[in-house]
N, C-alpha and C positions, 0 to 999 in steps of 0.2 A: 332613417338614422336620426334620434335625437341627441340635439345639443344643447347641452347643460348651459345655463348663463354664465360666463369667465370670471364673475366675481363668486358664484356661489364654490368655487372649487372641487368639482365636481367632473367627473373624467369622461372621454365621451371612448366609442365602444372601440377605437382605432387609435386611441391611447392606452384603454387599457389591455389590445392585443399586443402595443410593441412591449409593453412593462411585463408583461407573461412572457412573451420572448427572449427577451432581454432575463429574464429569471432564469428562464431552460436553458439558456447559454450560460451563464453564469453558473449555475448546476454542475451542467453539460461539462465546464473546467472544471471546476474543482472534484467531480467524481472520476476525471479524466488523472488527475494530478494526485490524490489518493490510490488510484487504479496504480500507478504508474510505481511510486513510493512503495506500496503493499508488495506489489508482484518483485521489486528488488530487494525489498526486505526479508521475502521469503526463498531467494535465488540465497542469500548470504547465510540464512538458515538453515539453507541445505549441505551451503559449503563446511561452514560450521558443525556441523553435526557428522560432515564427512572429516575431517579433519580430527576430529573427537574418536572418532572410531580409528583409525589409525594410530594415534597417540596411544592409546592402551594397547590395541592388538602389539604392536611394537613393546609396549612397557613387557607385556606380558611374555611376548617371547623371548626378550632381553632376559629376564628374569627367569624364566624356563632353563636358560642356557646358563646363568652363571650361576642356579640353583647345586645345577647336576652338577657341576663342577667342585663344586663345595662338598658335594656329598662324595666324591671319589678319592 
């Protein structure tokens, strides 16, 4: 194992395995925390678009039924 001299600032090979580390965990959360966000973002997309489809099918038979009434 070589070690750098302390003033030249210079990293020796077991610092700069904890700073890789410390990178993949820092990663590690924040693609955890995107992961997380995403997956509820798309849970309310679903609901959303379920929702959506019920509003019209209902407009639609709303309007079916006081169509025909109009016309009699």
């Amino acid at each position: 194992m070589s070690r750098a001299h302390p003033a030249s600032g210079a990293w020796d090979e077991g610092e700069a395995m904890i700073a890789v580390l410390l990178a993949l965990v820092i990663l590690w959360i924040v693609l955890g925390i995107i992961g997380f966000v995403v997956h509820g973002l798309f849970w309310l997309f679903v609901i959303a678009c379920i929702l959506f489809v019920l509003t019209v099918l209902g407009d639609v038979f709303r309007r079916g039924r006081t169509s025909a009434r109009r016309v009699r």
